[in-house]
C-alpha positions as CSV (number, residue, x, y, z in Angstrom):
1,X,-21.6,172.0,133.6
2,X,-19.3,169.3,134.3
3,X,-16.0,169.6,136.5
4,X,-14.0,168.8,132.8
5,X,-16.3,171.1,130.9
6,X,-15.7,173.7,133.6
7,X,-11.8,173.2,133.1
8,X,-11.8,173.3,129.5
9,X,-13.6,176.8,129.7
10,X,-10.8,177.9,131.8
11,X,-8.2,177.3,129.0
12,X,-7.4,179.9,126.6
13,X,-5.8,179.2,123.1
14,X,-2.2,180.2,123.5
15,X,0.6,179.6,120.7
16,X,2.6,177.1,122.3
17,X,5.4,178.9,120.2
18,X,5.1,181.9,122.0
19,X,5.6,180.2,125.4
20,X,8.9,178.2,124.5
21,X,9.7,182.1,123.2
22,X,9.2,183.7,126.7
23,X,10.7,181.0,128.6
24,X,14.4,180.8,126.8
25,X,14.5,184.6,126.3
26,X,14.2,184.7,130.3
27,X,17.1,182.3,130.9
28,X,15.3,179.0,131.7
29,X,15.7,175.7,130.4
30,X,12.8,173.7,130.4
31,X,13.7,171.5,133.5
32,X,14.0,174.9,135.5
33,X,11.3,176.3,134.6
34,X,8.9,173.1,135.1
35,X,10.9,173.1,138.9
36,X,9.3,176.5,139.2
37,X,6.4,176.3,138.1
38,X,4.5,172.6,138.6
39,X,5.0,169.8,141.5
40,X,5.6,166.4,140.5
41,X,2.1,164.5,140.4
42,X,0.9,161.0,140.2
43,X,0.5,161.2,136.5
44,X,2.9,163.1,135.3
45,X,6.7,165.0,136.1
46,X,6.8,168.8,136.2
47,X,8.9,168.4,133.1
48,X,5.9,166.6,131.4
49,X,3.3,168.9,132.3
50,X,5.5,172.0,131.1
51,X,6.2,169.4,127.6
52,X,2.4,169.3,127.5
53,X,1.6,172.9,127.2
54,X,4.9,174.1,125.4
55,X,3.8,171.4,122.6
56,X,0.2,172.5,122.0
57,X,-1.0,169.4,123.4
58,X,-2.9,171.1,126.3
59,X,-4.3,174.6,126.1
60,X,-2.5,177.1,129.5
61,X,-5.2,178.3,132.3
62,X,-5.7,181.8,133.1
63,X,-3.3,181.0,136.2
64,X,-0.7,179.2,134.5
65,X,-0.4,182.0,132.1
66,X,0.0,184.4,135.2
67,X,2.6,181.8,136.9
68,X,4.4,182.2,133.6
69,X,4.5,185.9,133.2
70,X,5.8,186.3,136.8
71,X,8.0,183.8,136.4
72,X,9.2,185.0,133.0
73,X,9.0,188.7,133.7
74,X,6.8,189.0,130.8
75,X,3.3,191.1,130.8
76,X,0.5,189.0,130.5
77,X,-0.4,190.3,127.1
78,X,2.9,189.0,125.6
79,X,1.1,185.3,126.0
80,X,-1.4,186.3,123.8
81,X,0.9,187.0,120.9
82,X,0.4,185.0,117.6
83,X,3.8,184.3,117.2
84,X,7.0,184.9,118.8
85,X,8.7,188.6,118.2
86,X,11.8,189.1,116.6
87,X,14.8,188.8,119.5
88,X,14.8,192.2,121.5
89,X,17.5,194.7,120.6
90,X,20.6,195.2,123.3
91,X,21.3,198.6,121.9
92,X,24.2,198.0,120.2
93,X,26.0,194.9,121.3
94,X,30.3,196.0,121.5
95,X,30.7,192.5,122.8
96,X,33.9,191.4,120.7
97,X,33.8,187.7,120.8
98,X,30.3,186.2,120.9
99,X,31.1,182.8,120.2
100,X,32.6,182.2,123.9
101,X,28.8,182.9,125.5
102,X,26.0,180.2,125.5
103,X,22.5,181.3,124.5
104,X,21.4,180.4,128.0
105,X,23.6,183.2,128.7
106,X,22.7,185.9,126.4
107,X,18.9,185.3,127.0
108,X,19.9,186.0,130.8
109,X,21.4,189.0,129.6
110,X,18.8,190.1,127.2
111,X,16.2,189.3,130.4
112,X,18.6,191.8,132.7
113,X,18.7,194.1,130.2
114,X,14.8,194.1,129.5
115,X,14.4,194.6,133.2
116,X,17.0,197.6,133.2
117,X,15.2,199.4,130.9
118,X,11.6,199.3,132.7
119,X,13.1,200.6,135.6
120,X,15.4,203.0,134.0
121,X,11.7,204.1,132.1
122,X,10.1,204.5,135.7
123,X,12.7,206.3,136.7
124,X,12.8,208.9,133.7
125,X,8.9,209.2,134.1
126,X,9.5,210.1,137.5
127,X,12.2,212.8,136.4
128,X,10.3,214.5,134.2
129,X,7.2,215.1,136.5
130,X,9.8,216.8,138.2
131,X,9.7,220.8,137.3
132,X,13.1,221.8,138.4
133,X,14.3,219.1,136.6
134,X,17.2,220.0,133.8
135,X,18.4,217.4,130.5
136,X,21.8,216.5,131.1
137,X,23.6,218.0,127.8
138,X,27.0,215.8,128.2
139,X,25.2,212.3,127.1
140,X,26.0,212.8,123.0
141,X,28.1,215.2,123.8
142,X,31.7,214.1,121.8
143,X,31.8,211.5,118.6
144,X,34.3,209.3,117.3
145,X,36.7,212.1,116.1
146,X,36.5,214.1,119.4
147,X,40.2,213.8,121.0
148,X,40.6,210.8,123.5
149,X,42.4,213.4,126.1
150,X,40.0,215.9,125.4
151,X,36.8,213.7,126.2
152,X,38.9,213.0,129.5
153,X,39.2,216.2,130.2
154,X,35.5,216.9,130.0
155,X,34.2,214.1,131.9
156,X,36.7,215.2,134.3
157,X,35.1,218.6,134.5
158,X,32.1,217.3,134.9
159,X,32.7,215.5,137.7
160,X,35.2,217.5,139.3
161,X,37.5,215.6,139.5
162,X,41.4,215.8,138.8
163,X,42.4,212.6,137.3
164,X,46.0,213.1,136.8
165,X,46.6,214.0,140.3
166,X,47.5,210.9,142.1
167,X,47.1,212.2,145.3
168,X,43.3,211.5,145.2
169,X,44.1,207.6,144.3
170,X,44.7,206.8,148.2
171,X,43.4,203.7,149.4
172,X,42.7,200.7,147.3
173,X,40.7,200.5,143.7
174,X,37.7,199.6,145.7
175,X,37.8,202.8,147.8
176,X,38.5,204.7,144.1
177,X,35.6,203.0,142.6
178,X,33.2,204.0,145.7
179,X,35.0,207.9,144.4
180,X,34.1,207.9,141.5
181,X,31.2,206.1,141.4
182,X,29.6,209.1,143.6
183,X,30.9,212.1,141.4
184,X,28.8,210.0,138.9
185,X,25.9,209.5,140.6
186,X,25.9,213.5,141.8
187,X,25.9,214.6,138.0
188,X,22.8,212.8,137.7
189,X,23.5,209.1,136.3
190,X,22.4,206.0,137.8
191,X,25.1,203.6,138.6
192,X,23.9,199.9,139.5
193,X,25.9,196.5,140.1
194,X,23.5,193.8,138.9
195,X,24.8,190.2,137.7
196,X,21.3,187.9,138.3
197,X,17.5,188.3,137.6
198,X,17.3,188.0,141.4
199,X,18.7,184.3,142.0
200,X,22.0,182.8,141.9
201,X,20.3,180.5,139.6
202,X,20.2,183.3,137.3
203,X,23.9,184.8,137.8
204,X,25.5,186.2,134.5
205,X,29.4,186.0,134.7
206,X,31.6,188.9,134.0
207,X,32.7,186.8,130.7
208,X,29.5,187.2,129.3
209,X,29.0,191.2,129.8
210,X,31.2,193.7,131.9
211,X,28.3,196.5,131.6
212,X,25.8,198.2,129.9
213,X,24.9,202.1,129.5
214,X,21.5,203.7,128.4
215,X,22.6,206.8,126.8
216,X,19.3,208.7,127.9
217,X,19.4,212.6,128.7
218,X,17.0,212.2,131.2
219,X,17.9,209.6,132.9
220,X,21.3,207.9,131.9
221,X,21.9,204.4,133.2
222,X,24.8,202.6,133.4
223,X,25.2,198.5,134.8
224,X,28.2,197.1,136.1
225,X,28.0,193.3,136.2
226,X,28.3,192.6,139.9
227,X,30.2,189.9,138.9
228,X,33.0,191.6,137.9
229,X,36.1,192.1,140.0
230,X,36.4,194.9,142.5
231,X,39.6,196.2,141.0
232,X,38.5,196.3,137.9
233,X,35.0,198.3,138.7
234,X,36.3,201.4,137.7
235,X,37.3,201.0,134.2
236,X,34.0,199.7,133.6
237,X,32.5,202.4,135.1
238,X,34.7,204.7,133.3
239,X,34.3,202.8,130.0
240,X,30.6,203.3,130.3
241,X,30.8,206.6,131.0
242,X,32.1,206.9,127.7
243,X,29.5,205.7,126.1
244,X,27.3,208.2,127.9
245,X,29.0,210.9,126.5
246,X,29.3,209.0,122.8
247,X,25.5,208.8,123.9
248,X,25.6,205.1,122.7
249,X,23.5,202.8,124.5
250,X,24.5,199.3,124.9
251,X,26.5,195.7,126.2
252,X,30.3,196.0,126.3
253,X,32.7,192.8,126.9
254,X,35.6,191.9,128.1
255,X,38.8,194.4,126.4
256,X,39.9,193.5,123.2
257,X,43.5,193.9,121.8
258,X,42.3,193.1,118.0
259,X,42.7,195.9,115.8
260,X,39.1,197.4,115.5
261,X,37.6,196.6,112.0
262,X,33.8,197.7,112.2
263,X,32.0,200.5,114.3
264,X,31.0,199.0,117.0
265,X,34.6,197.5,117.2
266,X,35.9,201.5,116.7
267,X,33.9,202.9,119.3
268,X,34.6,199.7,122.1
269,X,38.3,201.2,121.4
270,X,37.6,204.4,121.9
271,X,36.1,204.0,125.2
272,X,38.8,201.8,126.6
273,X,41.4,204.4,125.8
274,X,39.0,206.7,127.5
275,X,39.0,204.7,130.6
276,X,42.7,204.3,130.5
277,X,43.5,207.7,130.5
278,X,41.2,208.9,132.9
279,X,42.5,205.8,135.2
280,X,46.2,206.3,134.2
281,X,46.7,209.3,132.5
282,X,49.9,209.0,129.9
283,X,51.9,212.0,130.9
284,X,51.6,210.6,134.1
285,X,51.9,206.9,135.0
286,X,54.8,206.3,133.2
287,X,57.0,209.2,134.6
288,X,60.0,207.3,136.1
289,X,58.8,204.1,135.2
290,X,61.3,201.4,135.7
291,X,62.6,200.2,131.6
292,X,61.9,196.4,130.4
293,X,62.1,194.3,127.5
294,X,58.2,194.5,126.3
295,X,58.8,190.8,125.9
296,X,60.0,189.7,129.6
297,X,56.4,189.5,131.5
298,X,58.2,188.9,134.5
299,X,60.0,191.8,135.1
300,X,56.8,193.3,133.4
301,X,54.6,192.3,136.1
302,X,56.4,193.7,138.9
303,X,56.0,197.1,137.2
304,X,52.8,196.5,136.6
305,X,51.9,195.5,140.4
306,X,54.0,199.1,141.0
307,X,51.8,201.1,139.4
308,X,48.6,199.8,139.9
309,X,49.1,200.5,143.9
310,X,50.4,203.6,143.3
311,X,47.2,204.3,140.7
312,X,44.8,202.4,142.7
313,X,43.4,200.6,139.6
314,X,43.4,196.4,138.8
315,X,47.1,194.7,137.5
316,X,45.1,193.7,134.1
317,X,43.8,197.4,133.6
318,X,47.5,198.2,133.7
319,X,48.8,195.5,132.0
320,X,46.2,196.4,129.2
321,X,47.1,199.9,129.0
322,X,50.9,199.2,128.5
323,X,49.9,197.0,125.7
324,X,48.4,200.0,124.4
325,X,51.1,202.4,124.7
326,X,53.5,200.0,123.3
327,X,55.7,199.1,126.0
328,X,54.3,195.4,126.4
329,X,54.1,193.1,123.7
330,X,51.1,190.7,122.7
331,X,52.5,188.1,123.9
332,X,53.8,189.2,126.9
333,X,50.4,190.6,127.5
334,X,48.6,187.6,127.0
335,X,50.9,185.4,129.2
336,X,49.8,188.2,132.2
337,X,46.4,188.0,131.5
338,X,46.0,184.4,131.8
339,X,48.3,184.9,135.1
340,X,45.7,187.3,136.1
341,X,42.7,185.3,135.3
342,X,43.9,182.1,136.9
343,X,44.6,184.4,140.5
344,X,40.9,185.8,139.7
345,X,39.5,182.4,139.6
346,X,41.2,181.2,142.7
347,X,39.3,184.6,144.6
348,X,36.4,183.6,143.3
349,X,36.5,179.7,144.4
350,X,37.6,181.5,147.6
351,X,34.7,184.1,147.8
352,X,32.4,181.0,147.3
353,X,33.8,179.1,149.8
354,X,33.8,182.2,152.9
355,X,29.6,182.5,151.5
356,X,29.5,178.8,152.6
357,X,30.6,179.5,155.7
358,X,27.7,181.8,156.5
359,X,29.8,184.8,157.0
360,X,28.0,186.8,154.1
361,X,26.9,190.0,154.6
362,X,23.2,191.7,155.3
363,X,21.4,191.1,152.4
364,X,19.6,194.8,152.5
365,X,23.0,196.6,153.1
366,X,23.9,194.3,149.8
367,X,20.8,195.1,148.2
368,X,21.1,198.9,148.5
369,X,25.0,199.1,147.9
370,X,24.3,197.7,144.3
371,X,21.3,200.0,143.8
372,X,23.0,202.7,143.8
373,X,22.3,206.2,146.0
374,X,21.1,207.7,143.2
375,X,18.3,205.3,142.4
376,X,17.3,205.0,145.8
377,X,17.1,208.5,146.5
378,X,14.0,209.1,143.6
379,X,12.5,206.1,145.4
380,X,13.2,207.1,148.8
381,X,11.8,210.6,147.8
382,X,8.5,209.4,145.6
383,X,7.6,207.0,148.3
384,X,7.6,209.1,151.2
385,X,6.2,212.2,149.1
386,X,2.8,209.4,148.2
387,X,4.1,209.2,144.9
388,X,4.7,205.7,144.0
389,X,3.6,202.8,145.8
390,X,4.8,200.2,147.5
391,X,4.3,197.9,144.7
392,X,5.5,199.8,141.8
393,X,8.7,200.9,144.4
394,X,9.5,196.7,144.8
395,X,9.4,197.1,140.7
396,X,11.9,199.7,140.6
397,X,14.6,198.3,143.4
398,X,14.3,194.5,142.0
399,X,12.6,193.5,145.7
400,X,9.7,192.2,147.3
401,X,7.2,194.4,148.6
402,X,8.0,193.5,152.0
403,X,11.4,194.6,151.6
404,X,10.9,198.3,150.6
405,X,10.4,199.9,153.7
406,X,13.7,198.6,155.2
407,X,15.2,199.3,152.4
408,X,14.4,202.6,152.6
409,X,14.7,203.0,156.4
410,X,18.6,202.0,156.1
411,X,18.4,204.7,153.1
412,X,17.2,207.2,155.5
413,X,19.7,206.5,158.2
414,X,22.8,206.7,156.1
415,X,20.7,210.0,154.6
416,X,20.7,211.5,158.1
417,X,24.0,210.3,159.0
418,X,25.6,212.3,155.9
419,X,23.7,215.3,156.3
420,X,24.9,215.5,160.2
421,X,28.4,214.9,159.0
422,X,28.0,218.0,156.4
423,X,26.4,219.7,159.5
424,X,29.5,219.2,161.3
425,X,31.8,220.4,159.4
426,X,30.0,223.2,158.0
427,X,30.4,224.5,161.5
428,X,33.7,223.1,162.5
């Protein structure tokens, strides 16, 4: 057989559909991809040889269809398709304005997501070979007409903590949302800060999704866009929360002021007023608050800069909350949130330019910080027990292969370190 004859019988009959399908639902456009994937030859551009197959006009080898289904984070059977699936569910979307997001950007969301929910599927696998293990019977637990203080009130049960005392707000919202964030994950949900499919290339900004729960009784998950500013982390973590105990799995945006219409709209509401009164409870915050005209946003925002220090919790979080209560106009409120957003947008040009510098941190303490404890705990645990592999554990944290094992060494030192410090003072 001839060299061609050999290469022909190489080819397999793909639906050139089916790979312009996998590509944009992972967040490429063509010119990245082709980057990726081909070099530049003598005869033709990467772009052209990635225009070749997507058009039909040459059949994909066996390893250009595996190139593509790493690349694409699709299993290699998905290539094989005879046409292109419907567009893959987000749960329910609660995303209130979804003409201000690119489809470049939802198909990196809807790639995230699809990654999300393998690992969330290892994990619950995992969980139920478990014996002692016990369903979690808060996710579902309150609907739509359940009391907004009394859905507080049991999340704040649950976690044990005591939201309206303001004692436990010391520090800034960053050490609160480290708080919190732990009394989540020691009641048995995951809490992860992911914001790219693993490449700045692929970054998804806050504006396109805050977070995203998986109400699952097993294992809930909830994702906090790592884009999203620090002082704001923990009403998104507190607004997904919510939906865990709506047990309503899916993408929330940005807070809206509009008065909710449809269901989605009605229970986006709901969790936002959960948030803010878990964050700032009403009988509360507002106890000797200094009086304003709901229309002067200057004399507003001084208030507001008051109580978010005292509360721990963002200026817009506050600002958003007085809007709610009635004690800030619309407009007022608007002009404040453009103020904050332009002061957000100068941090971030300034975060980008300290990363220039070189003075980022250690990509592994990064790495494990945004896994959450709870995640790497069950890996931790199913590695070293023989479990899970190295390969499926790389699946599960988002990382190479080669980058397990220090992950989980710097696990196991902080392990150690905590259980010497309980040590301590269980004696002291």
């Amino acid at each position: 057989m001839t060299s061609e004859g050999k290469a022909h019988s190489m080819t397999i009959n793909v639906n050139p559909d089916v790979l312009i399908w996998a590509r944009e639902t992972a967040g490429f456009t063509l010119e990245d991809a082709a980057r990726k994937l081909f070099s530049t030859g003598v005869r033709a551009t990467a772009e052209q040889k990635l225009e070749a197959l997507e058009s039909g006009e040459i059949e994909p080898s066996r390893t250009q269809l595996n190139s593509f289904s790493k690349l694409y984070k699709r299993p290699l059977l998905a290539f094989y398709m005879e046409q292109p699936p419907r567009a893959g569910r987000r749960g329910q979307d609660f995303r209130q304005s979804p003409d201000s997001r690119t489809k470049r950007e939802n198909a990196l969301l809807d790639a995230l997501l699809r990654d999300v929910k393998a690992r969330q599927e290892a994990i619950r696998d995992i969980l139920l070979d478990d014996e002692d293990f016990l369903e979690h019977k808060f996710v579902g637990s309150v609907s739509l007409q359940t009391n907004v203080v009394t859905t507080v009130a049991s999340i704040a049960r649950e976690l044990g903590f005591d939201y309206t005392d303001v004692s436990l707000r010391r520090g800034d919202p960053d050490k609160l949302f480290k708080r919190l964030r732990t009394k989540v994950e020691d009641i048995g949900i995951f809490v992860l800060l992911l914001s790219d499919l693993g490449s700045h290339h692929s970054t998804i900004p806050s504006s396109v999704f805050r977070g995203f729960a998986i109400a699952d009784d097993v294992a809930p998950f909830i994702v906090i866009n790592a884009k999203e500013a620090r002082a704001s982390r923990s009403f998104t973590l507190m607004h997904e929360l919510a939906h865990i105990w709506l047990g309503t799995t899916g993408v929330s945006g940005q807070a809206s002021t509009d008065i909710p219409k449809s269901e989605t709209a009605k229970i986006e509401r709901f969790c936002n007023d959960v948030a803010g009164e878990f964050l700032l409870p009403s009988e509360h915050f507002r106890k000797d608050m200094p009086k304003f005209d709901p229309n002067d946003s200057e004399r507003a925002e001084l208030v507001v800069d008051s109580i978010a220090s005292k509360w721990s919790v963002s200026d817009p979080m506050v600002a958003y909350r007085l809007h709610r209560t009635g004690d800030l106009s619309s407009d007022a409120y608007a002009r404040l949130r453009e103020a904050y957003a332009i002061r957000w947008q100068a941090a971030q040009r300034k975060q980008k330019e300290k990363m220039k510098d070189g003075d980022g941190p250690n990509p592994h303490v990064v790495k494990s910080h945004n896994l959450g404890n709870a995640l790497m705990e069950v890996v931790y645990r199913t590695v070293r027990g023989n479990a899970l592999t190295y390969t499926k554990a790389a699946n599960l944290l988002g990382a190479k292969p080669s980058a397990v094992e220090p992950l989980l060494r710097r696990h196991e030192a902080k392990r150690n370190k905590s259980d010497l410090f309980s040590n301590v003072n269980g004696t002291s």
